[in-house]
VOPAGU-2260 file (C-alpha; in pm, 1 decimal, decimal comma):
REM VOPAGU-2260
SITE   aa  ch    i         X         Y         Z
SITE  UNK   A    0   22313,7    1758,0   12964,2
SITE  UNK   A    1   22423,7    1753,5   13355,3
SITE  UNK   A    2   22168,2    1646,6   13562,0
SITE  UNK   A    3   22131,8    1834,1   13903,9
SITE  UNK   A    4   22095,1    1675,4   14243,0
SITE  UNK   A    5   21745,5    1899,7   14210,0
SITE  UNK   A    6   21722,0    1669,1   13901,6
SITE  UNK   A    7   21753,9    1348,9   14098,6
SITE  UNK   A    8   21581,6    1414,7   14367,3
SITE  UNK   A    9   21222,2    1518,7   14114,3
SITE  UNK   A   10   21320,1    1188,3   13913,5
SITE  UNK   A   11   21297,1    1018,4   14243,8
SITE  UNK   A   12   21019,9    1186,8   14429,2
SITE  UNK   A   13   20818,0    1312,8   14195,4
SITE  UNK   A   14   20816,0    1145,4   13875,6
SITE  UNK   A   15   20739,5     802,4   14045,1
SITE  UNK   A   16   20389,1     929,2   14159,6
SITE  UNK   A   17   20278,9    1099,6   13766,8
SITE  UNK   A   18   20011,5     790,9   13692,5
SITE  UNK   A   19   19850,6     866,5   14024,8
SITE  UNK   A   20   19876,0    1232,1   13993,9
SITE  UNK   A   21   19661,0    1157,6   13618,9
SITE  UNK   A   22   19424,7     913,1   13757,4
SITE  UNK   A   23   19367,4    1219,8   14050,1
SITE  UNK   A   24   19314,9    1523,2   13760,8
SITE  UNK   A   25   19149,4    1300,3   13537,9
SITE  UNK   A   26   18862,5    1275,5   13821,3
SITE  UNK   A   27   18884,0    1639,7   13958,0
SITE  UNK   A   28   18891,8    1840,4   13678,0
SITE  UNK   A   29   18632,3    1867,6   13444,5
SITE  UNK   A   30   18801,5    1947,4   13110,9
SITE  UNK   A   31   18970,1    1611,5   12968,4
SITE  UNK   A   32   19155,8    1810,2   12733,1
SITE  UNK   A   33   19340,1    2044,1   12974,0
SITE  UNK   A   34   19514,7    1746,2   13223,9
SITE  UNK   A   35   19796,0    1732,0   13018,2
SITE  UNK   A   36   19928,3    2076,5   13048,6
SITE  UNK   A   37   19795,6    2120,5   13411,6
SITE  UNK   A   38   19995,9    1820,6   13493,6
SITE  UNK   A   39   20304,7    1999,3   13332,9
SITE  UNK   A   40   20247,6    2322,1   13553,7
SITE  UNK   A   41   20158,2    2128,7   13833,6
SITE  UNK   A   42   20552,4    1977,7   13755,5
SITE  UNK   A   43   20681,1    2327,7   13715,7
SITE  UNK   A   44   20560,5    2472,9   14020,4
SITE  UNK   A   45   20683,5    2184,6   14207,0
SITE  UNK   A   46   21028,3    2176,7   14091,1
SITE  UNK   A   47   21049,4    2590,4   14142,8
SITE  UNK   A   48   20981,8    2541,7   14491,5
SITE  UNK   A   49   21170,7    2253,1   14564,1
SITE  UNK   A   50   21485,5    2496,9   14415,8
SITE  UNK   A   51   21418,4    2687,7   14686,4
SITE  UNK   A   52   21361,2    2413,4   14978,4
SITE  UNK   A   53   21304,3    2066,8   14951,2
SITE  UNK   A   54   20930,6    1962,9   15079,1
SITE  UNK   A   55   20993,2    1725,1   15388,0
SITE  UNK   A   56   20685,3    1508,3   15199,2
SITE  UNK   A   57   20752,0    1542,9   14822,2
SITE  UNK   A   58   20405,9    1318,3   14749,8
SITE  UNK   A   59   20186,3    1550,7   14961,1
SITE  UNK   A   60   20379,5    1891,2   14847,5
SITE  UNK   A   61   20285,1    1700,6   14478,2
SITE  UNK   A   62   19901,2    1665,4   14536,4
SITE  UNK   A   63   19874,6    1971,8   14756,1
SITE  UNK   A   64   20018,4    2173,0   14476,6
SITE  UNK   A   65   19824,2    2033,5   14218,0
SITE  UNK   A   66   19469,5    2080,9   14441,5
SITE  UNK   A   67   19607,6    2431,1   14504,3
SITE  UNK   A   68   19660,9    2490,7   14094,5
SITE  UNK   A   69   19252,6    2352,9   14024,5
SITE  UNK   A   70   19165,0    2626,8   14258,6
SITE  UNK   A   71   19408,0    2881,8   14149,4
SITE  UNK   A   72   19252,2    2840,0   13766,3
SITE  UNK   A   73   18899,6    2794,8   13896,4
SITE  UNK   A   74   18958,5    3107,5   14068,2
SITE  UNK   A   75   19090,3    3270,3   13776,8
SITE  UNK   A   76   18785,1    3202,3   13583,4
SITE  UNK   A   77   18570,1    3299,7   13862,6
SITE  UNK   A   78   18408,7    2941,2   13817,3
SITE  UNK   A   79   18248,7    2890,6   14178,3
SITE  UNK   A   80   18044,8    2612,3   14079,1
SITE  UNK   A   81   18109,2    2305,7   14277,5
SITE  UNK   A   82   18074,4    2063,8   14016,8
SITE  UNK   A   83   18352,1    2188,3   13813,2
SITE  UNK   A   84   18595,3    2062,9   14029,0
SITE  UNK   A   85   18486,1    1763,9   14020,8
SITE  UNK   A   86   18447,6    1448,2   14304,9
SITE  UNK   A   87   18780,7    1535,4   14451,1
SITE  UNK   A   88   18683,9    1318,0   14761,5
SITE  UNK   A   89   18694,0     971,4   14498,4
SITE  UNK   A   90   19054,9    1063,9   14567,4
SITE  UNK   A   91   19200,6     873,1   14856,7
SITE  UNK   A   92   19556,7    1032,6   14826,6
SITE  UNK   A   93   19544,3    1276,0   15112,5
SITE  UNK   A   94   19183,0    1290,5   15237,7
SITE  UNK   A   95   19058,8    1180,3   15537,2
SITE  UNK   A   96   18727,2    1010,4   15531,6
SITE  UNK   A   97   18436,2    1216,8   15636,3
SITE  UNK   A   98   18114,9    1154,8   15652,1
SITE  UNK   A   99   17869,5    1272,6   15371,8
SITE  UNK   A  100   17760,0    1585,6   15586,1
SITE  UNK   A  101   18104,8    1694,5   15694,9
SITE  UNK   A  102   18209,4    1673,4   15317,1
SITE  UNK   A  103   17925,3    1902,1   15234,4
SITE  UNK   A  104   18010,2    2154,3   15476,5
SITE  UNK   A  105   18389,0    2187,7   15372,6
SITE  UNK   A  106   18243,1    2203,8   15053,7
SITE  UNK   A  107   18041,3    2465,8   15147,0
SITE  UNK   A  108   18284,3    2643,7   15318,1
SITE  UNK   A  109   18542,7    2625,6   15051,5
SITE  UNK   A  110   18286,9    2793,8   14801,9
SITE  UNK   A  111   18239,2    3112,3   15060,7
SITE  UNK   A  112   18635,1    3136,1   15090,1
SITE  UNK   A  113   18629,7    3153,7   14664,2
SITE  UNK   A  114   18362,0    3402,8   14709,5
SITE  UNK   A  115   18555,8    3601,6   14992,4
SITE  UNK   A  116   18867,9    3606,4   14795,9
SITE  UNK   A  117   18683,2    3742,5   14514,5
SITE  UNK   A  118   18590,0    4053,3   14637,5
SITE  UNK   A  119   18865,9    4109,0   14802,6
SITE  UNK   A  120   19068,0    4443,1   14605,7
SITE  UNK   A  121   19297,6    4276,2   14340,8
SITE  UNK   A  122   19633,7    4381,4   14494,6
SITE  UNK   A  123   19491,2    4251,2   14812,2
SITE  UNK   A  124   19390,1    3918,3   14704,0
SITE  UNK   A  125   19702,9    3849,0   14484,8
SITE  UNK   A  126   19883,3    3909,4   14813,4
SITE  UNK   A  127   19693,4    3706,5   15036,3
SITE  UNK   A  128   19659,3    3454,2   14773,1
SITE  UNK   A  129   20100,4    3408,5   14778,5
SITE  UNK   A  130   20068,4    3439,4   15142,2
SITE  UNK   A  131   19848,4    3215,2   15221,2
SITE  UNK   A  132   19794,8    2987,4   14977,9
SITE  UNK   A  133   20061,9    2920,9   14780,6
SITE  UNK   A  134   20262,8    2995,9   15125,2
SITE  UNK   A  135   20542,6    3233,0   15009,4
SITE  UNK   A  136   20738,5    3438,8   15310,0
SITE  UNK   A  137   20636,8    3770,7   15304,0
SITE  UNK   A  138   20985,4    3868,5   15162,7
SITE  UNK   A  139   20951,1    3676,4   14882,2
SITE  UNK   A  140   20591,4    3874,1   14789,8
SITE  UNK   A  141   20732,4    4227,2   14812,7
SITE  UNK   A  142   21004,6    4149,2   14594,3
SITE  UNK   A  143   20775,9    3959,9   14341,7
SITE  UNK   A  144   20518,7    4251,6   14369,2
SITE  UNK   A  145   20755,2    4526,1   14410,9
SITE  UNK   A  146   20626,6    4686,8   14716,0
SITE  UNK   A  147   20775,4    4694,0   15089,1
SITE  UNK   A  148   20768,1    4426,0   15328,9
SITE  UNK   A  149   20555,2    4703,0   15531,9
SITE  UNK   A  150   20264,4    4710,4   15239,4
SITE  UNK   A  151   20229,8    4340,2   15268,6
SITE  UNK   A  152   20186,9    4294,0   15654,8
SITE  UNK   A  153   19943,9    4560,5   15540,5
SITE  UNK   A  154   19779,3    4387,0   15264,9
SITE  UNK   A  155   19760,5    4052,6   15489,5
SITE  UNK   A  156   19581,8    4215,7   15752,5
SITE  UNK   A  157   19356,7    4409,0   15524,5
SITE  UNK   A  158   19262,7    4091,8   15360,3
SITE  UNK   A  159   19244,4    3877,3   15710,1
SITE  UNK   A  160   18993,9    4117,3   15798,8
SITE  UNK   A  161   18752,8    4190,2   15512,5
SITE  UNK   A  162   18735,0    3787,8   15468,5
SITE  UNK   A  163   18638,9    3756,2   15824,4
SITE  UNK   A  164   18384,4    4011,6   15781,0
SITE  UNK   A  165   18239,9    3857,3   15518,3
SITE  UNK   A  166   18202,0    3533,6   15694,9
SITE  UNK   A  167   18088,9    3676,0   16006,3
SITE  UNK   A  168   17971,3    3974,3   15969,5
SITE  UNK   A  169   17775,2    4003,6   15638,5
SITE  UNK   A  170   17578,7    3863,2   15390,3
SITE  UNK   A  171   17663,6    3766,6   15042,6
SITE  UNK   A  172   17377,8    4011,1   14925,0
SITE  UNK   A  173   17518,4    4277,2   15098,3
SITE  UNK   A  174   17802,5    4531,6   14925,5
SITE  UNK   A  175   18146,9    4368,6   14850,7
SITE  UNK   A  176   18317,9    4446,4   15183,0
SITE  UNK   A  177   18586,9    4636,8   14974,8
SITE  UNK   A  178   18302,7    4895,5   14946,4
SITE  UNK   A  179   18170,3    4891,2   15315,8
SITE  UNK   A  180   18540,5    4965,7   15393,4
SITE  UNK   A  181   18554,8    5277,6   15183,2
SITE  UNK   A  182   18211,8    5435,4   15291,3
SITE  UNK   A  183   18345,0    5351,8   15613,5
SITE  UNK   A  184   18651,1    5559,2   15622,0
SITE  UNK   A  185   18481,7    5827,8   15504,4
SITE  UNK   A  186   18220,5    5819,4   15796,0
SITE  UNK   A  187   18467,6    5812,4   16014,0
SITE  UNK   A  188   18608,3    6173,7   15932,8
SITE  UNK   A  189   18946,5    6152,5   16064,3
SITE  UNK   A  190   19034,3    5808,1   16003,0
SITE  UNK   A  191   19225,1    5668,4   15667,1
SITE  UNK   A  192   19181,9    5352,9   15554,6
SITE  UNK   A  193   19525,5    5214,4   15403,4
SITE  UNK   A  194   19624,6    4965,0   15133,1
């Protein structure tokens, strides 16, 4: 087997840092059981994108990805509890330190943007989820999703929007803003909501 200069350079950059990477899962994520093979796709995901470009800081692309995979699959369960990920702040690999308050509040605020995304229409979620967080170029989604370029600038804004409303201009009692949207439109007579 040939062994690529992408090869190398994850032998090198990546594959140095897998004890801390375990040490970091084994005190964010709640089930022991699952490290192993979230490790493996936290691997994956890293080498896909480094096909594509080379991170210009391999160890922070490494624990950024894997932070951005707990949430993905926390997500995914719609688990919003806080505890389930675990005391990701033990972690001194990227953090800054912050006092007990501020921690709370991002905290906080992190659980309102899982709770924002969530209600969010699926199509427009999955693309504001590539978007912005797993960072893709807007290219990249339409191809992946098989719409136009157009329908994701679309979707983007759409799901900009509705997340801002829900942190600033609703409740979390109040109708899924998905819903608001659509009784909306149709108050409106004349105007058309797109997706």
């Amino acid at each position: 087997m040939v062994l690529t200069d992408l090869d190398h350079w994850f032998a090198r950059e990546i594959l140095p840092h897998e004890e801390s990477l375990t040490r970091f899962l084994a005190r964010a994520w709640p089930q022991r059981e699952e490290i192993h093979d979230l490790r493996q796709e936290i691997y994956v995901r890293v080498y896909q994108a480094a096909a594509a470009q080379r991170p210009h800081l391999p160890k922070s692309f490494l624990f950024a990805t894997a932070r951005h995979l707990m949430t993905d699959r926390l997500r995914r369960s719609r688990v919003v509890s806080i505890e389930a990920v675990g005391d990701l702040h033990d972690s001194n690999v990227l953090m800054d330190e912050r006092s007990p308050d501020r921690w709370l509040e991002t905290r906080q605020m992190l659980k309102r943007l899982a709770e924002a995304l969530d209600r969010l229409p699926d199509r427009c979620r999955e693309v504001v989820w590539l978007r912005r967080v797993e960072d893709l170029p807007q290219k990249q989604i339409a191809a992946r999703l098989g719409i136009s370029e157009k329908t994701v600038e679309k979707q983007i804004a759409k799901g900009s929007r509705l997340i801002a409303q829900y942190f600033y201009g609703g409740t979390q009692e109040e109708d899924p803003p998905r819903r608001r949207s659509s009784a909306s439109a149709h108050s409106h007579g004349s105007q058309q909501q797109t997706d």
